[in-house]
C-alpha positions as CSV (number, residue, x, y, z in Angstrom):
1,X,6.8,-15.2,-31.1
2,X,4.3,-12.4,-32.3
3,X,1.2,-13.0,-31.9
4,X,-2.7,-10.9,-32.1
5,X,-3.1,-8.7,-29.4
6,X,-7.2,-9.4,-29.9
7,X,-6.1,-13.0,-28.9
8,X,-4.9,-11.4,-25.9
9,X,-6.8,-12.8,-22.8
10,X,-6.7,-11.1,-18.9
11,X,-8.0,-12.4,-16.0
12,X,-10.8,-10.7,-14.8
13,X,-10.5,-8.9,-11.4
14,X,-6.4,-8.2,-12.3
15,X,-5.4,-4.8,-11.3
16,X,-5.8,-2.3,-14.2
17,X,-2.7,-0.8,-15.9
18,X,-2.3,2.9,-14.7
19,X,-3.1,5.4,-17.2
20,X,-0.3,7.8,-16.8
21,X,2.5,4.4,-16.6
22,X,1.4,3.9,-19.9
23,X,1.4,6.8,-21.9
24,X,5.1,7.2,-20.4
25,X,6.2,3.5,-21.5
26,X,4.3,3.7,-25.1
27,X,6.6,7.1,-25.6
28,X,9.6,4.8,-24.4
29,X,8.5,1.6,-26.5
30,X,8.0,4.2,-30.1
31,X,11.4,5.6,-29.7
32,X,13.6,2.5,-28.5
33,X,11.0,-0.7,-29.1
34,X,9.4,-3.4,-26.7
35,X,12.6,-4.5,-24.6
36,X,10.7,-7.1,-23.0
37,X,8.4,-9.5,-24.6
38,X,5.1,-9.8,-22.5
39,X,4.2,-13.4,-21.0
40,X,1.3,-15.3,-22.0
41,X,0.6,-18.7,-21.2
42,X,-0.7,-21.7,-23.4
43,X,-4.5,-20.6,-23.7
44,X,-2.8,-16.6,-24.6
45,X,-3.7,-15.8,-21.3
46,X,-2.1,-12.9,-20.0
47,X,0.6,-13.3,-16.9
48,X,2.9,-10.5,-17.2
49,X,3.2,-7.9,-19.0
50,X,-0.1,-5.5,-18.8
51,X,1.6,-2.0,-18.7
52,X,3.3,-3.0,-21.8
53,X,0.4,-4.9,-23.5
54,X,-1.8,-1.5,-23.1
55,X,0.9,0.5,-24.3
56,X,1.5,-1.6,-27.6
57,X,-2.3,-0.5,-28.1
58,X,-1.9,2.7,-27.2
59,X,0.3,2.9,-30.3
60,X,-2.2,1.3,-32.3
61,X,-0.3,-2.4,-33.1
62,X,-2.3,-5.2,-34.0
63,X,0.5,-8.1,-32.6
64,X,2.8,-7.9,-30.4
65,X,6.0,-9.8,-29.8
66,X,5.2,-12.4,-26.4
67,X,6.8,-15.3,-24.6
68,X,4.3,-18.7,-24.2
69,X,5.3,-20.3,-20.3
70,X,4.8,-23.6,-20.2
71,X,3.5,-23.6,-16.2
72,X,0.3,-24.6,-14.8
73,X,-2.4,-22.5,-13.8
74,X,-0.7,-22.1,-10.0
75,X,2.5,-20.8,-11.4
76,X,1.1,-18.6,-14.2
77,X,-0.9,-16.9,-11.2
78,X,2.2,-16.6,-8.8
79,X,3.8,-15.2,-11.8
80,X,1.0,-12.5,-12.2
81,X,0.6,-11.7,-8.4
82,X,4.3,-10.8,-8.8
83,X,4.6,-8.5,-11.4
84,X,1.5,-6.7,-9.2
85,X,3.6,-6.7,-6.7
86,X,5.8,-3.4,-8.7
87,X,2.5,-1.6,-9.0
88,X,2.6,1.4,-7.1
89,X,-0.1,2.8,-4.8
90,X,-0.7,-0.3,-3.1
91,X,-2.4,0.0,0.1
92,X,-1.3,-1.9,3.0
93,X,-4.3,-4.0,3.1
94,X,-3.9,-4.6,-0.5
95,X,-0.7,-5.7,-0.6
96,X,-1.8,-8.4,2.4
97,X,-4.5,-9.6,0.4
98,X,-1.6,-10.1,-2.3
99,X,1.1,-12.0,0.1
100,X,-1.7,-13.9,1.6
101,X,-2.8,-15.2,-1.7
102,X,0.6,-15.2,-2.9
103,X,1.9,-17.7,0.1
104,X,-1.3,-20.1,-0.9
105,X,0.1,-19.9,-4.6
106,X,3.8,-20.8,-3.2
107,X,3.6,-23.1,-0.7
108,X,1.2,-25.3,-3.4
109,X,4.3,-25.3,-5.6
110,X,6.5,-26.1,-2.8
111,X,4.6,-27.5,-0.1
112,X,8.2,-28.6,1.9
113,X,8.4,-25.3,2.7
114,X,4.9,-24.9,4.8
115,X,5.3,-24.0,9.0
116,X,6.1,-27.3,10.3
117,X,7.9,-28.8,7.2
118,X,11.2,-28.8,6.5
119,X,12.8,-25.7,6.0
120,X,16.1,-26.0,5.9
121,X,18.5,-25.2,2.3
122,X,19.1,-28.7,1.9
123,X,16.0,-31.8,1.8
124,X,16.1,-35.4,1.2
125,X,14.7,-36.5,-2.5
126,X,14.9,-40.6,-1.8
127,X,18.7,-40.9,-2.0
128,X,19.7,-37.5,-3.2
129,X,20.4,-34.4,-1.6
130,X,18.7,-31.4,-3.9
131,X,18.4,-27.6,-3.1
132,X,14.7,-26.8,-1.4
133,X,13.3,-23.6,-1.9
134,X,13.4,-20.9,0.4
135,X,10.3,-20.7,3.1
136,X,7.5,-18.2,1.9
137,X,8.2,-15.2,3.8
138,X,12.3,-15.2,3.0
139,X,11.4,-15.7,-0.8
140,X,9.0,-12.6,-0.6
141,X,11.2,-10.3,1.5
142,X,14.4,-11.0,-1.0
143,X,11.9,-10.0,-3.6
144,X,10.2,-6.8,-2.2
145,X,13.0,-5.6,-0.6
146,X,11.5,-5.6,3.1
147,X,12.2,-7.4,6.0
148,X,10.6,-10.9,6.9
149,X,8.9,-9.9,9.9
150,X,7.0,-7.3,7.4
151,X,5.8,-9.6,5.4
152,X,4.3,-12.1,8.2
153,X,2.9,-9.2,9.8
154,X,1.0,-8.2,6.7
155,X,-0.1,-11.8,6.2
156,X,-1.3,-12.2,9.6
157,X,-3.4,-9.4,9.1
158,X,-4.8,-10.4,5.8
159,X,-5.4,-13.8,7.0
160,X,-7.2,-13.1,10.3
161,X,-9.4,-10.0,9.6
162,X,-13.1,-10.4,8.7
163,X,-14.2,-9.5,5.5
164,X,-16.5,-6.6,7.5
165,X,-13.3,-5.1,8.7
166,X,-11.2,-5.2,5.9
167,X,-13.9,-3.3,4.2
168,X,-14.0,-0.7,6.9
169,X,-10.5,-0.2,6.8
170,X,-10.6,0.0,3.1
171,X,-13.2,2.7,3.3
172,X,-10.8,4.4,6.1
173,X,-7.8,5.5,3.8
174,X,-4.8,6.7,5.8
175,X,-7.0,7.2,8.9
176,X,-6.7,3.3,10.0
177,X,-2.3,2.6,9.8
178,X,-1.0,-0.7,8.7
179,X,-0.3,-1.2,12.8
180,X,-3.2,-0.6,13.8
181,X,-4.7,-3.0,11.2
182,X,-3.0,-5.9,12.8
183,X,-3.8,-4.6,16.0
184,X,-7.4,-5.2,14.9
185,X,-7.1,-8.8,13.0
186,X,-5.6,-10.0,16.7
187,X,-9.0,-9.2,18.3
188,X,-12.0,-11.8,18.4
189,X,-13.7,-11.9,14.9
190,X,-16.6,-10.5,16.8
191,X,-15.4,-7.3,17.8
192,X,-13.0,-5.9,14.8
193,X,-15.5,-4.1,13.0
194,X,-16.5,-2.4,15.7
195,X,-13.2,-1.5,16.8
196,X,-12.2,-0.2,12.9
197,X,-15.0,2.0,13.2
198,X,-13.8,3.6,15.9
199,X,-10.4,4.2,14.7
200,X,-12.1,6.1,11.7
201,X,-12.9,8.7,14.1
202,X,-9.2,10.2,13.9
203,X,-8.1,12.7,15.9
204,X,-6.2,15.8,14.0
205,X,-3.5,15.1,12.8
206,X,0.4,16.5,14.2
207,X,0.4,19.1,11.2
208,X,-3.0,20.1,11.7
209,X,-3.2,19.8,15.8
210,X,-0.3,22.0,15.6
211,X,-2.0,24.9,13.5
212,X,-5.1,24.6,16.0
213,X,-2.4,25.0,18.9
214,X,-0.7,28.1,17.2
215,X,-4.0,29.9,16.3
216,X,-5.0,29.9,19.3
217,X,-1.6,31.4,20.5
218,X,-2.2,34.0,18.4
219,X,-6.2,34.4,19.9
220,X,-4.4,35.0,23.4
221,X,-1.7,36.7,22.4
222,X,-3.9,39.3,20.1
223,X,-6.0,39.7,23.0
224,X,-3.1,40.3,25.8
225,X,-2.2,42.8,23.4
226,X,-5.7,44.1,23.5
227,X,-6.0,44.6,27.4
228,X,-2.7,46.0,27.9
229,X,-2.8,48.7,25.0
230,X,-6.3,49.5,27.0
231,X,-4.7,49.4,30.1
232,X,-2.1,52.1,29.1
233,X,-5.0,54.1,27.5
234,X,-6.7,54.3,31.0
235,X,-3.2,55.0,32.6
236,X,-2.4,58.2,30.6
237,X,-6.2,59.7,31.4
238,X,-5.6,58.8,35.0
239,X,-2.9,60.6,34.8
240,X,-3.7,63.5,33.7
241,X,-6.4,63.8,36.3
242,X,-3.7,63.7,38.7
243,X,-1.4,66.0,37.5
244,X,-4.7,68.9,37.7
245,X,-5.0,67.7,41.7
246,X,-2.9,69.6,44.4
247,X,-1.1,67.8,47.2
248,X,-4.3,68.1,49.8
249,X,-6.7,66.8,47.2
C-alpha cells in the first residue's frame, strides 16, 4: 500500500542510513523503481527499509509504496536489528552489542530455545509433535554467514564487559582486536578498564615496525659505507708515503 512518507516514523537511536548507499540506490530506484516495498508496522513505524526510505526522499516523493507487519513490538525490533545487521562498517563491539540484544529479542519469541531448554529440531506441543526453532546462535550464524562459535564469542564479550570498557575500546579503533576484546570481558569487572587502557598503548605495527627495521639498515649500511670509503682514502695517502721511503727507512 502507499502511504505518506511524513507519516513515516523511526526509532530514535537506529543506525543512520549512509550517505553515499543512498545516493547509489536513489540512481538505481529512478531508473528501474522501488523493487522492494519498505516495512512499517501498525503505528507506521519504520522496521526495514531506511536506505530505501531516504532514497525515495532523496528523489523528492511525497509516498512511497510500504508493507504494514502485523508483529508485536519484539518482532518488529528483531526485524530491524536484522536488516542492521547488512550495514557495513560495523565494528566488532558493535555488532556484539547487536547479537546480544538480538538473542534477548529471539529467545523472548522462542523461549524453548534458551541454554538449558530444549533444543532439539523437534518439541512436544501437548500431543503434537511441531518444528522448534533453531537455538539463537545457529539461527544467527545461518544468517550472517559466520560460524557459531563467532557469534557466542561476540556475545560473550558484549554481555560481560563493563560499560567503562566498552567505551575504551570504542575510543581504541583498530588498536584493541575483537580477541583481545574477549580477552578483556573474561577478566574481573574490576580490572577491564584498566587493562583496555593499556592495550591502547599499541606497539607499531608489522608494516610500520618493518620500515623502522629497514631504515635503520640503511643508517648502518650508509655509514659502513662511510668508514670504509675513508678507510681507503687513508690507504692510498699511506701509500704514497711509502712508495717515497727507501728499504733502510
Amino acid at each position: 500500500m502507499l502511504i505518506n512518507i511524513n507519516d513515516i516514523k523511526i526509532n530514535p537511536g537506529r543506525r543512520e542510513a549512509a550517505p553515499e548507499d543512498v545516493q547509489r540506490l536513489s540512481e538505481s530506484v529512478a531508473e528501474v523503481g522501488m523493487m522492494n516495498p519498505i516495512t512499517v508496522d501498525a503505528d507506521y513505524t519504520l522496521v526495514a527499509g531506511l536506505h530505501r526510505l531516504e532514497a525515495a526522499k532523496l528523489l523528492g516523493w511525497t509516498e512511497i509504496e510500504c508493507t504494514a507487519m502485523g508483529m508485536d513490538d519484539v518482532q518488529a525490533k528483531l526485524a530491524e536489528i536484522d536488516e542492521n545487521f547488512v550495514r557495513a562498517g560495523l565494528s566488532h563491539r558493535e555488532l556484539g552489542d547487536l547479537l546480544l540484544r538480538r538473542k534477548e529479542l529471539y529467545e523472548a519469541i522462542h523461549p524453548e530455545t534458551r541454554q538449558g531448554q530444549r533444543n532439539g529440531q523437534t518439541a512436544k506441543n501437548d500431543n503434537l509433535t511441531v518444528l522448534a526453532a533453531k537455538p539463537f546462535s545457529e539461527d544467527t550464524a545461518d544468517k550472517l554467514g559466520i560460524s557459531k562459535r563467532t557469534v557466542e564469542r561476540l556475545v560473550q564479550t558484549a554481555a560481560n564487559l563493563t560499560p567503562e570498557a566498552k567505551k575504551t575500546i570504542r575510543d581504541a579503533g583498530d588498536k584493541i582486536t575483537k580477541g583481545d576484546a574477549l580477552k578483556i570481558s573474561r577478566l574481573p569487572p574490576d580490572q577491564q578498564a584498566e587493562a583496555a587502557a593499556v592495550l591502547t598503548i599499541a606497539p607499531p605495527t608489522p608494516k610500520k615496525q618493518g620500515m623502522m627495521d629497514s631504515e635503520a639498515a640503511l643508517r648502518e649500511f650508509t655509514s659502513l659505507c662511510s668508514r670504509y670509503v675513508s678507510g681507503i682514502k687513508s690507504l692510498h695517502h699511506r701509500a704514497g708515503i711509502f712508495a717515497g721511503m727507501s728499504i733502510s727507512q
